[in-house]
ZADRENSE-431865 format. One record per residue (C-alpha): x, y, z. Coordinates in Angstrom, 1 decimal. Example, Ala and Ser with C-alpha at 12.3 -4.5 7.8 and 13.67 -1.06 7.14 Angstrom:
2
{{12.3, -4.5, 7.8}};
{{13.7, -1.1, 7.1}};
***
This chain:
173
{{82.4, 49.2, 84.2}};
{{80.9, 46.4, 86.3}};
{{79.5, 47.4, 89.9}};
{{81.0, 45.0, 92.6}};
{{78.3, 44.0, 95.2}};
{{79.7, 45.6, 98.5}};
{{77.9, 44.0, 101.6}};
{{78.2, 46.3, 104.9}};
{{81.4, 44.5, 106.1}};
{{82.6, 45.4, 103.3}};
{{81.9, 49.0, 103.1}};
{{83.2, 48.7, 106.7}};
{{86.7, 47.9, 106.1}};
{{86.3, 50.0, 103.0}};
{{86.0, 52.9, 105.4}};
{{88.5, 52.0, 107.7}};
{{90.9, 51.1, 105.0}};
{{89.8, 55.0, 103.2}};
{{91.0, 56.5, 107.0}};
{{94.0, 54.5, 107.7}};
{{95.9, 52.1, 105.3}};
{{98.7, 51.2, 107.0}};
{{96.0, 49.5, 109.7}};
{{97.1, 45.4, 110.1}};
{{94.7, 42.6, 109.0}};
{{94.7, 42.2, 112.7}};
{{93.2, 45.4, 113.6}};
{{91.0, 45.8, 110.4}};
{{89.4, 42.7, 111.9}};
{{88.6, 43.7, 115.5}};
{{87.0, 46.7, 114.1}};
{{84.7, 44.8, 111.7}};
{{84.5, 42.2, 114.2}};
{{86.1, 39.0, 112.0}};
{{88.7, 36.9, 112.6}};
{{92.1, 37.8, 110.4}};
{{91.4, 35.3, 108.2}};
{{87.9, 35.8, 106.8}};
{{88.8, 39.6, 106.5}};
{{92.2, 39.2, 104.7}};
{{89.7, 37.0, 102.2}};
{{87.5, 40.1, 101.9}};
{{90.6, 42.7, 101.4}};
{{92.3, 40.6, 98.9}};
{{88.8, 40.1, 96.7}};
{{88.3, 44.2, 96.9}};
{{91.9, 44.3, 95.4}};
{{91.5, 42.0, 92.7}};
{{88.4, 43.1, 91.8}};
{{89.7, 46.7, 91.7}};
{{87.7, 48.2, 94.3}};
{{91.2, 48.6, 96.3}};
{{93.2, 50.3, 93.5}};
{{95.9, 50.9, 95.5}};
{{97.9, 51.9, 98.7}};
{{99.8, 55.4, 98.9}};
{{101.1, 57.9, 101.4}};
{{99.4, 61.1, 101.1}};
{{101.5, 64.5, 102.0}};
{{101.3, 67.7, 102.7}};
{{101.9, 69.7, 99.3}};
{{103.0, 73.1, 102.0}};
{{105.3, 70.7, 103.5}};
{{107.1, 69.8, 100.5}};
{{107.2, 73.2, 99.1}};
{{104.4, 73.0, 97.0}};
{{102.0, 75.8, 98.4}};
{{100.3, 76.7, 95.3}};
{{97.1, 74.8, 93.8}};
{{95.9, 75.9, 90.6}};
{{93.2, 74.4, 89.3}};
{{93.7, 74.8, 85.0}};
{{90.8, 74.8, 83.1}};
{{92.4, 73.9, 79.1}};
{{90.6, 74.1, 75.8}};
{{92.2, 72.4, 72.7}};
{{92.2, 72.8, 69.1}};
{{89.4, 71.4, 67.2}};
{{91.2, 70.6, 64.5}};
{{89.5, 69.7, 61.1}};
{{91.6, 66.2, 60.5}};
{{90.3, 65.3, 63.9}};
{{87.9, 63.0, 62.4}};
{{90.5, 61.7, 59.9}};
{{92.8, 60.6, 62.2}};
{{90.4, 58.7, 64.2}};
{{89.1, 57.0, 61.1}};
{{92.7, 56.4, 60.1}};
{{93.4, 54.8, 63.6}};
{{90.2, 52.5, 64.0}};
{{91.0, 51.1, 60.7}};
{{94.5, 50.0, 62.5}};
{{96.9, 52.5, 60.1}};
{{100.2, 51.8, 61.2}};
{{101.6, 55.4, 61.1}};
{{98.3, 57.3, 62.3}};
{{99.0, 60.3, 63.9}};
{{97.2, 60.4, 67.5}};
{{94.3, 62.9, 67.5}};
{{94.6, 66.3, 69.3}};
{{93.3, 64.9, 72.1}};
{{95.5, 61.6, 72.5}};
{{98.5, 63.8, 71.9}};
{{97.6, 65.7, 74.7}};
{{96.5, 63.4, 77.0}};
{{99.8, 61.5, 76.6}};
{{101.5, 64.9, 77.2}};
{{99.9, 65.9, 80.7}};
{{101.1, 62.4, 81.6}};
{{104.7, 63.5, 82.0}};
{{104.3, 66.7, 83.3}};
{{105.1, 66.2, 87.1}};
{{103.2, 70.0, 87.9}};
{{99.9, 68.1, 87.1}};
{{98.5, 65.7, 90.0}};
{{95.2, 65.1, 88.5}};
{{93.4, 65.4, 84.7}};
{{89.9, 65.5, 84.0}};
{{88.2, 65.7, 80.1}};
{{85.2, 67.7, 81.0}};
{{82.0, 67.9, 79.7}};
{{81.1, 72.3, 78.8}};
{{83.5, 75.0, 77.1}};
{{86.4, 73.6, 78.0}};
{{88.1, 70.2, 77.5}};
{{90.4, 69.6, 80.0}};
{{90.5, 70.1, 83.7}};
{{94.0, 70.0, 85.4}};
{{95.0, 69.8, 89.0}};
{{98.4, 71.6, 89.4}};
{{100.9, 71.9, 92.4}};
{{103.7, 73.8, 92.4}};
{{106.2, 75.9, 94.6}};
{{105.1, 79.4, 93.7}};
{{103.9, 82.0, 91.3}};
{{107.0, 82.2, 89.3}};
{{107.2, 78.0, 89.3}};
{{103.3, 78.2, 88.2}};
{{104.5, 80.5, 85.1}};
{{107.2, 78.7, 84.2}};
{{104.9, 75.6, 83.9}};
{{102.5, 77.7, 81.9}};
{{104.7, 79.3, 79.8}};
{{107.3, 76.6, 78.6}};
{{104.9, 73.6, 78.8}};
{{101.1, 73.9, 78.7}};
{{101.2, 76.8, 76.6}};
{{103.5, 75.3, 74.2}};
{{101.6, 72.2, 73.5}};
{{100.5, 72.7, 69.7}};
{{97.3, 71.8, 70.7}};
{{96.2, 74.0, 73.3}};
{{94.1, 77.0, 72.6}};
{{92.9, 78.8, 75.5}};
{{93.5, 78.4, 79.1}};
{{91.7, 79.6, 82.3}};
{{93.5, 79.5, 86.2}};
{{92.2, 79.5, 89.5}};
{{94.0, 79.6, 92.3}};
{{92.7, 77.8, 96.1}};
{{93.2, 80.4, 98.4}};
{{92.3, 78.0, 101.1}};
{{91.9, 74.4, 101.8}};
{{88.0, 74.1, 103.2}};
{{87.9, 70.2, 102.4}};
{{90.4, 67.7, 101.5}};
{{89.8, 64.0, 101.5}};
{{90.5, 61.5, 99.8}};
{{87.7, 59.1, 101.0}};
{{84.4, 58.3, 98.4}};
{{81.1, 58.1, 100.2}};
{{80.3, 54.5, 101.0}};
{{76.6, 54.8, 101.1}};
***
């Protein structure tokens, strides 16, 4: 991954951007002290270069009905073709079966329950983020999707009990 040089304007409207993204070029600029157009420059490189990934509305999982974060730590089977079928796939087999670990990456990418994925370094593979409505909407997830996924082993829940820190902003040191 290549760095992008951020100058302190930069990290400026980066911060500004982090705390409100629906701001105008107009105001982004008074608070950076540029004119529009120098600073429109400066937010369109930080998209292209991928710095800005994107623009979204954050909400209020209560508010929605989804009360209940679970944090789901997953463990998958180590199968013993796992090292066949990444040997079958780098030397481009046409019918290669993804690994374990593909397969379930792909999986966790339709299942609406889980905001955020993480392959983790320690005991266990795979670190979910998981909003849902309630207990019983939690262990319906479990039970008739995670669970069922032939390649999950062992799973271990946690449950936020309360919201101490919340953000979405990265440290612009």
């Amino acid at each position: 991954m290549t760095k992008i040089a951020l100058d302190k304007t930069d990290r400026k409207i980066l911060s500004i951007l982090q705390a409100d993204g629906r701001l105008s070029n107009q105001d982004v600029a008074e608070q950076v002290a540029l004119s529009p157009s120098p600073c429109l420059r400066r937010i369109k490189r930080l998209e292209e270069a991928g710095v800005i990934r994107q623009y979204v509305a954050l909400l209020d999982p209560d508010k929605i009905g989804l009360g209940l974060l679970a944090y789901v730590n997953v463990r998958l089977e180590k199968h013993s073709d796992a090292a066949a079928h990444s040997n079958a796939r780098a030397l481009g087999a046409p019918n290669a079966p993804p690994s374990p670990r593909q397969d379930f990456a792909e999986s966790v990418a339709h299942w609406p329950e889980v905001v955020a994925c993480y392959a983790m370094t320690g005991e266990m593979d795979y670190l979910l983020r998981v909003h849902v409505e309630d207990m019983d909407h939690f262990s319906r997830f479990m039970m008739a999707t995670l669970l069922r996924h032939p390649a999950v082993l062992d799973v271990k829940s946690s449950f936020a009990l309360q919201r101490v820190k919340d953000t979405t902003a990265l440290p612009l040191v």
